[in-house]
VEXZA-44552 format. One record per residue (C-alpha): x, y, z; residue number from 0; residue in one letter; chain. Coordinates in Angstrom, 2 decimals. Layout:
BEGIN
<<X Y Z> NUM 'A' 'A'>
...
REM end
This chain:
BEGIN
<<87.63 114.37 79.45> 0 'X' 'A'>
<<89.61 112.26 81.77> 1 'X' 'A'>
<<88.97 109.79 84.52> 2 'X' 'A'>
<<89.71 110.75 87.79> 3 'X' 'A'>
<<91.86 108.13 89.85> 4 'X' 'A'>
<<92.87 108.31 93.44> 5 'X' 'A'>
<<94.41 106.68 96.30> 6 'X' 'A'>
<<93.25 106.58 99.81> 7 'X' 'A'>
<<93.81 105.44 103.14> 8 'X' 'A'>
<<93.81 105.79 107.09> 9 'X' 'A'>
<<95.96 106.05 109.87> 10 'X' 'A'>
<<95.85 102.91 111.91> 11 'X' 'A'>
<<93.83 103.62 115.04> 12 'X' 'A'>
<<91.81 101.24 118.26> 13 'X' 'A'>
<<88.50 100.41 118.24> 14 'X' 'A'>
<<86.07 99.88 120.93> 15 'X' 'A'>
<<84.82 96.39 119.59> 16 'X' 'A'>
<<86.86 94.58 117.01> 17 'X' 'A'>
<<83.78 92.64 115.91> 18 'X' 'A'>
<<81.45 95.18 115.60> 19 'X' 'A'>
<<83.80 97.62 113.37> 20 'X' 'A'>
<<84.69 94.60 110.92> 21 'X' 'A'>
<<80.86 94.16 110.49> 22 'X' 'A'>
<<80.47 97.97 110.09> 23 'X' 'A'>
<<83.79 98.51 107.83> 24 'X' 'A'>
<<82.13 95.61 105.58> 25 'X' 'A'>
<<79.89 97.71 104.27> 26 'X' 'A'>
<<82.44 99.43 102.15> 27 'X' 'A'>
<<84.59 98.95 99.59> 28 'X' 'A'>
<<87.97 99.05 101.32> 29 'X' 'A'>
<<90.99 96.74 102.24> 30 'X' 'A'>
<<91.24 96.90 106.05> 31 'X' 'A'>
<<94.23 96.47 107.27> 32 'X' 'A'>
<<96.34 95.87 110.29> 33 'X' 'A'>
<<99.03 96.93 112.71> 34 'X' 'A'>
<<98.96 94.35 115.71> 35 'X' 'A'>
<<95.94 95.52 117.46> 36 'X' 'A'>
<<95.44 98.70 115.40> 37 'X' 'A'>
<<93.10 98.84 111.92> 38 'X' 'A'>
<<93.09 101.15 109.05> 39 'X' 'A'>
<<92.01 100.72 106.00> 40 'X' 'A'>
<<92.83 101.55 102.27> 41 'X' 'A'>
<<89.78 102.57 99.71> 42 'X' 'A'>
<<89.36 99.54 97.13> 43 'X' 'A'>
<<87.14 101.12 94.36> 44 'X' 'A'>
<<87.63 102.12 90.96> 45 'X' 'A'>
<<87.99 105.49 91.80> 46 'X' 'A'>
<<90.35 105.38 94.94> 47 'X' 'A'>
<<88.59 108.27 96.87> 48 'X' 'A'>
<<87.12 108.14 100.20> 49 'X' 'A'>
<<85.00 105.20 100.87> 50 'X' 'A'>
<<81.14 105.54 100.51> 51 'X' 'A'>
<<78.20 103.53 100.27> 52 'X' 'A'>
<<74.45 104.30 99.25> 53 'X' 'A'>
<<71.42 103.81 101.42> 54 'X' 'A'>
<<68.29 105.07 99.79> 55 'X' 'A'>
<<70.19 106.73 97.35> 56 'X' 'A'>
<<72.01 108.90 99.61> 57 'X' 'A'>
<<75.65 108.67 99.35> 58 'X' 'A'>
<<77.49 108.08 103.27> 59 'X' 'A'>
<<80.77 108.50 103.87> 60 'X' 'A'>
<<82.77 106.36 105.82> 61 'X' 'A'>
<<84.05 109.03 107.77> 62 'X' 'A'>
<<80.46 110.27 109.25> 63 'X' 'A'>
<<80.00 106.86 110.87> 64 'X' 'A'>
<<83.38 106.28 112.44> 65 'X' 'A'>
<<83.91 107.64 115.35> 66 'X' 'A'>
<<80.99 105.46 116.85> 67 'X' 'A'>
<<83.94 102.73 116.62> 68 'X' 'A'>
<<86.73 104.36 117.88> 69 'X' 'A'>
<<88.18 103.77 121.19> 70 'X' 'A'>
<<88.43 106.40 123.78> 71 'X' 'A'>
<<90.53 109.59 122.86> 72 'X' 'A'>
<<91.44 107.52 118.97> 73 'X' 'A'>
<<91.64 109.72 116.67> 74 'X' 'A'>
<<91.41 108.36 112.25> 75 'X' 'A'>
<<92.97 109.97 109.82> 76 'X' 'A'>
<<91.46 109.41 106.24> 77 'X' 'A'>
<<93.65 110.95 103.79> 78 'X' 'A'>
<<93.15 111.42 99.70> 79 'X' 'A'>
<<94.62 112.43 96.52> 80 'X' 'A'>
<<94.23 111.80 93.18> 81 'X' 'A'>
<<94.36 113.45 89.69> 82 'X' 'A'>
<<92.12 113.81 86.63> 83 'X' 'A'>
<<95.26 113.40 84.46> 84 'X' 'A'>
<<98.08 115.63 84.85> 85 'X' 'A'>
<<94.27 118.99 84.81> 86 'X' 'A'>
<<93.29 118.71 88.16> 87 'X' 'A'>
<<95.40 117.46 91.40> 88 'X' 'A'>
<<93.63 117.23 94.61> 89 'X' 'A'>
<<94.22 115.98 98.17> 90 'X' 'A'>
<<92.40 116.02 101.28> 91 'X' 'A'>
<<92.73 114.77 104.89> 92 'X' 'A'>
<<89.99 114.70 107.56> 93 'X' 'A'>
<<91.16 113.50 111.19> 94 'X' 'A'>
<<87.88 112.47 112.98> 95 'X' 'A'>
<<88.00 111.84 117.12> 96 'X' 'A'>
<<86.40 109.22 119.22> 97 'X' 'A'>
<<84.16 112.10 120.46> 98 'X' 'A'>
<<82.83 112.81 116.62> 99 'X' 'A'>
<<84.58 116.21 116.46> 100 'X' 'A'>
<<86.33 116.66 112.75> 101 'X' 'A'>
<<88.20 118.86 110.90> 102 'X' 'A'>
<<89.70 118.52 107.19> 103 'X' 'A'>
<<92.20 120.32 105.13> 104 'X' 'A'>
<<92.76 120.48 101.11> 105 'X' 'A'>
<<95.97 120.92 98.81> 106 'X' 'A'>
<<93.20 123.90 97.14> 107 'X' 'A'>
<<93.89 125.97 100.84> 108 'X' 'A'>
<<97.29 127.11 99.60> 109 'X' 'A'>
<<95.65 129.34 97.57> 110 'X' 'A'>
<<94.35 131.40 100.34> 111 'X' 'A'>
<<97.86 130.52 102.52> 112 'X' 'A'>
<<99.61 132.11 99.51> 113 'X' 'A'>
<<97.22 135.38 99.75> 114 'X' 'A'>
<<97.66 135.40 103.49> 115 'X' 'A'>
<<101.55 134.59 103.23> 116 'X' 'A'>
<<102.30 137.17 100.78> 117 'X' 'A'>
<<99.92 139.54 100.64> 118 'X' 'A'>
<<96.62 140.02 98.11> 119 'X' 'A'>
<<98.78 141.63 95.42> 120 'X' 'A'>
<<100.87 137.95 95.31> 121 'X' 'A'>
<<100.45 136.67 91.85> 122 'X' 'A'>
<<99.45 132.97 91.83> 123 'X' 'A'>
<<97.91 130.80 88.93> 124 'X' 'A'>
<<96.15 127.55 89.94> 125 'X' 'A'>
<<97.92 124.32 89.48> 126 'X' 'A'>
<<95.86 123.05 87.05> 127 'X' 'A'>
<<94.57 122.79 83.34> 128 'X' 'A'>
REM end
Protein backbone atom coordinates (compact mmCIF):
# COMPACT_ATOMS: atom_id res chain seq x y z
CA UNK A 1 0.00 0.00 0.00
CA UNK A 2 1.07 3.43 -0.92
CA UNK A 3 0.47 6.95 0.25
CA UNK A 4 -1.43 9.04 -1.78
CA UNK A 5 0.17 12.61 -2.46
CA UNK A 6 -1.32 15.47 -4.34
CA UNK A 7 -1.09 18.95 -5.34
CA UNK A 8 -3.73 21.55 -5.38
CA UNK A 9 -4.64 24.92 -6.06
CA UNK A 10 -7.05 27.78 -7.37
CA UNK A 11 -7.42 30.17 -9.92
CA UNK A 12 -6.93 33.64 -8.57
CA UNK A 13 -10.33 35.28 -8.32
CA UNK A 14 -12.11 38.86 -6.28
CA UNK A 15 -13.71 38.75 -3.26
CA UNK A 16 -16.45 40.73 -1.85
CA UNK A 17 -14.58 41.56 1.52
CA UNK A 18 -10.87 41.01 1.74
CA UNK A 19 -11.12 40.77 5.53
CA UNK A 20 -13.77 38.58 5.90
CA UNK A 21 -12.38 35.80 3.31
CA UNK A 22 -8.80 35.87 5.07
CA UNK A 23 -10.70 35.11 8.37
CA UNK A 24 -12.80 32.44 6.54
CA UNK A 25 -9.75 30.95 4.33
CA UNK A 26 -7.94 30.65 7.91
CA UNK A 27 -9.73 27.97 8.75
CA UNK A 28 -7.89 25.74 6.40
CA UNK A 29 -4.85 24.41 5.75
CA UNK A 30 -3.77 26.31 2.63
CA UNK A 31 -1.16 28.95 1.43
CA UNK A 32 -3.23 31.87 0.09
CA UNK A 33 -1.83 33.61 -2.28
CA UNK A 34 -1.89 36.70 -4.37
CA UNK A 35 -2.15 38.43 -7.72
CA UNK A 36 -2.48 42.29 -6.98
CA UNK A 37 -5.98 42.41 -5.85
CA UNK A 38 -6.86 38.81 -6.76
CA UNK A 39 -6.44 35.60 -4.09
CA UNK A 40 -6.08 31.97 -4.64
CA UNK A 41 -4.81 29.66 -2.72
CA UNK A 42 -2.64 26.41 -2.79
CA UNK A 43 -3.65 23.25 -0.35
CA UNK A 44 -0.82 23.00 2.45
CA UNK A 45 -1.50 19.49 3.99
CA UNK A 46 0.18 16.33 3.97
CA UNK A 47 -1.90 15.02 1.50
CA UNK A 48 -2.15 17.95 -1.11
CA UNK A 49 -5.90 17.41 -2.00
CA UNK A 50 -8.61 19.81 -1.73
CA UNK A 51 -8.71 21.73 1.42
CA UNK A 52 -11.10 20.54 4.27
CA UNK A 53 -11.70 21.04 7.75
CA UNK A 54 -13.88 19.12 10.44
CA UNK A 55 -16.72 20.57 12.43
CA UNK A 56 -18.43 17.98 14.53
CA UNK A 57 -16.78 15.42 12.79
CA UNK A 58 -18.10 16.20 9.51
CA UNK A 59 -15.56 16.78 6.94
CA UNK A 60 -16.30 20.52 4.79
CA UNK A 61 -14.82 21.32 1.89
CA UNK A 62 -13.52 24.47 1.07
CA UNK A 63 -15.27 24.62 -2.01
CA UNK A 64 -19.02 24.39 -0.41
CA UNK A 65 -18.35 27.62 1.49
CA UNK A 66 -16.83 29.79 -1.19
CA UNK A 67 -18.87 31.33 -3.19
CA UNK A 68 -20.35 33.29 -0.11
CA UNK A 69 -16.90 35.29 -0.70
CA UNK A 70 -16.76 35.78 -4.13
CA UNK A 71 -17.40 38.97 -5.80
CA UNK A 72 -20.13 39.45 -8.25
CA UNK A 73 -20.04 37.19 -11.46
CA UNK A 74 -16.15 35.57 -9.87
CA UNK A 75 -15.94 32.49 -10.67
CA UNK A 76 -12.85 29.83 -8.47
CA UNK A 77 -11.38 27.25 -9.92
CA UNK A 78 -10.00 24.52 -7.45
CA UNK A 79 -8.09 22.08 -9.34
CA UNK A 80 -6.36 18.52 -8.10
CA UNK A 81 -4.21 15.70 -8.93
CA UNK A 82 -2.22 13.41 -7.34
CA UNK A 83 -1.07 9.73 -7.44
CA UNK A 84 -0.94 6.73 -5.09
CA UNK A 85 2.46 5.85 -6.64
CA UNK A 86 2.78 5.31 -10.20
CA UNK A 87 -1.40 2.58 -9.25
CA UNK A 88 -3.75 5.18 -9.28
CA UNK A 89 -3.58 8.83 -11.05
CA UNK A 90 -6.36 11.15 -10.45
CA UNK A 91 -7.31 14.78 -11.16
CA UNK A 92 -10.22 16.85 -10.66
CA UNK A 93 -11.37 20.48 -11.18
CA UNK A 94 -14.54 22.10 -9.80
CA UNK A 95 -15.20 25.87 -10.99
CA UNK A 96 -17.70 27.29 -8.38
CA UNK A 97 -19.61 30.91 -9.26
CA UNK A 98 -20.36 33.84 -7.09
CA UNK A 99 -24.02 32.67 -7.40
CA UNK A 100 -23.07 29.02 -5.74
CA UNK A 101 -23.74 27.16 -9.02
CA UNK A 102 -20.81 24.31 -9.60
CA UNK A 103 -19.79 21.88 -11.79
CA UNK A 104 -16.59 19.47 -11.70
CA UNK A 105 -14.85 17.23 -14.09
CA UNK A 106 -12.33 14.10 -13.50
CA UNK A 107 -9.27 12.62 -15.56
CA UNK A 108 -11.67 9.04 -14.73
CA UNK A 109 -14.45 10.79 -17.50
CA UNK A 110 -12.26 9.74 -20.40
CA UNK A 111 -13.35 6.53 -19.90
CA UNK A 112 -16.84 7.22 -20.88
CA UNK A 113 -15.41 10.07 -23.65
CA UNK A 114 -13.49 7.08 -25.08
CA UNK A 115 -16.89 4.87 -25.24
CA UNK A 116 -18.72 7.85 -26.62
CA UNK A 117 -15.72 8.83 -29.04
CA UNK A 118 -15.27 5.50 -30.44
CA UNK A 119 -17.96 3.54 -29.98
CA UNK A 120 -18.86 0.69 -27.04
CA UNK A 121 -16.87 -1.98 -28.87
CA UNK A 122 -13.51 0.52 -28.29
CA UNK A 123 -11.12 -1.48 -26.26
CA UNK A 124 -9.73 0.56 -23.33
CA UNK A 125 -7.87 -0.67 -20.09
CA UNK A 126 -7.77 1.76 -17.11
CA UNK A 127 -4.65 3.66 -16.45
CA UNK A 128 -3.87 2.16 -13.46
CA UNK A 129 -2.45 -0.80 -11.30
Amino acid sequence: MANYYGDCRSNYFAVKNEAAFKAWIAQYAVKLITHGALFGFVSDDQSGGVPRRFEDDDAIDIDSEIAQHLADNQVCVIMEAGAEAARYISGSAIAIHANGESFSINLSDIYAQVAEEFGDDAECTAAEY
